[in-house]
C-alpha positions in Angstrom: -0.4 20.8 109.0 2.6 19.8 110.8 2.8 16.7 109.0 2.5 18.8 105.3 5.3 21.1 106.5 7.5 17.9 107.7 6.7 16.0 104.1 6.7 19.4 102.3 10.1 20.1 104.2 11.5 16.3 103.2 10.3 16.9 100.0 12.4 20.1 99.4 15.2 18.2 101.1 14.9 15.4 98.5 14.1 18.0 95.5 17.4 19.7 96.8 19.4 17.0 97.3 18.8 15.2 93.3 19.1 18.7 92.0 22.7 19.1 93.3 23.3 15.8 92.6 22.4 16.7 88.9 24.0 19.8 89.2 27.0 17.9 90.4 26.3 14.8 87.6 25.9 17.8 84.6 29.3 19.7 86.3 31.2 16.1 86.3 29.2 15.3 82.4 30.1 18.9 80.8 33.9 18.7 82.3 34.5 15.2 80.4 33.0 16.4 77.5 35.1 19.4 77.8 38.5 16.8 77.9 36.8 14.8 75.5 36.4 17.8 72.8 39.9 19.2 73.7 41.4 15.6 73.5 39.5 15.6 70.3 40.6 18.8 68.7 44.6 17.9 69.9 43.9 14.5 67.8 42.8 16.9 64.7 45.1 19.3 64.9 48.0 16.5 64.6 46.0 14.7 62.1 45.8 18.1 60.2 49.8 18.6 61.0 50.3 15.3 59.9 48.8 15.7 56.5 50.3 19.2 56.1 53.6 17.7 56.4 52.4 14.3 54.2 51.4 17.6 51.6 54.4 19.3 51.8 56.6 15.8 51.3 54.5 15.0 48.8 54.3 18.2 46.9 58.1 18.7 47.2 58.6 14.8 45.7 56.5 16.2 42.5 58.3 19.3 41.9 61.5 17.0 42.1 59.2 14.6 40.0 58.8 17.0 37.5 62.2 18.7 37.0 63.6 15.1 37.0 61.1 14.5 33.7 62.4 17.9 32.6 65.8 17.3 32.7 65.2 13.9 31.2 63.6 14.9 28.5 66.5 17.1 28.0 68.6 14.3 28.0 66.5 12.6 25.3 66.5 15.7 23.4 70.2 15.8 23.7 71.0 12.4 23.0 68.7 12.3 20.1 71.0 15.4 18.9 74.2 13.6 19.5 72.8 10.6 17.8 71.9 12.7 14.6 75.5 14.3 14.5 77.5 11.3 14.9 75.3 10.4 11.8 76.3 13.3 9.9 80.1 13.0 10.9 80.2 8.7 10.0 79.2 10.0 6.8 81.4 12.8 6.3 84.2 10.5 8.0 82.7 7.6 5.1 82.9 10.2 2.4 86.3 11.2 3.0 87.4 7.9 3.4 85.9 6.9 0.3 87.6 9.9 -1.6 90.8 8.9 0.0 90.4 5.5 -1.2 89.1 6.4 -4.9 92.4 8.4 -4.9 94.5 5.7 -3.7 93.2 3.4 -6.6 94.0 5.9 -9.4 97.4 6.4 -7.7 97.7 2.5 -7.5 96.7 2.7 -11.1 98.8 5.2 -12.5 101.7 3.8 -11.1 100.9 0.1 -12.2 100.2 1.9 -16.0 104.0 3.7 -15.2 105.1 0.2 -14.4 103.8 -1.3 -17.3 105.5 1.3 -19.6 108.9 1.2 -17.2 109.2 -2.4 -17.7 108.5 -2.5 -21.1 110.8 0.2 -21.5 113.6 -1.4 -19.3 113.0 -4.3 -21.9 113.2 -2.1 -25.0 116.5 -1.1 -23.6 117.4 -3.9 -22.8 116.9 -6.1 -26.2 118.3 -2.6 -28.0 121.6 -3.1 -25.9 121.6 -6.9 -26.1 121.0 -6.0 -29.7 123.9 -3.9 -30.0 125.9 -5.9 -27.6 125.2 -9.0 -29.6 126.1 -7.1 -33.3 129.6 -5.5 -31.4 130.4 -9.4 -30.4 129.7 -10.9 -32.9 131.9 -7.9 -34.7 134.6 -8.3 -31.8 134.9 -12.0 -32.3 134.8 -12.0 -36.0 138.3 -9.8 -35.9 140.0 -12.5 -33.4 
């Protein structure tokens, strides 16, 4: 009997002694998974910052995106505008020009048509005068 009670007793000893050295092994297990999760969840929570801020960048670089396309367009839109009324004014500018001109030929015209009837006029004049110069002469000279 003694000897059950001494191997009973060094088997409670040994039972005892790998339980607390499982309890101590689970303790030392569960406290670096604890670490290990918390390191874990710091790394996702910065990961998740990260990409919020990557989000944000990239949302903001869109909306600046897109009003930049909006405001291009309204340059197209505007351009294309000035484009069609520098158009309209060359060919107003044309038109009046060509007027202008079509009244500078008539004037050019008229006046070469007045010159025409001037100069033969001037030489009317003139061959009347010479006429009558020439008869008066010839009168003059005839009484010398």
């Amino acid at each position: 009997m003694e000897a059950a009670l001494t191997e009973s007793t060094a088997l409670s000893s040994k039972s005892e002694r790998e339980y607390i050295t499982l309890r101590d092994s689970l303790k030392g297990m569960k406290t670096a998974w604890r670490a290990d999760v918390d390191s874990l969840r710091e790394d996702m929570n910065k990961r998740e910052e990260r990409w919020r801020n990557e989000a944000e960048v990239a949302g903001k670089k869109y909306a600046k995106l897109l009003e930049d396309s909006k405001l291009r367009k309204a340059d197209v839109a505007s351009v294309q505008q000035l484009r069609e009324e520098d158009a309209r004014i060359r060919h107003e500018v044309e038109e009046e020009f060509r007027e202008q001109i079509r009244g500078l030929q008539e004037q050019v015209r008229s006046s070469s048509e007045a010159s025409v009837r001037a100069e033969k006029t001037a030489e009317c004049v003139l061959l009347s005068f010479y006429g009558t110069c020439c008869a008066w002469l010839s009168h003059f000279y005839a009484g010398i």
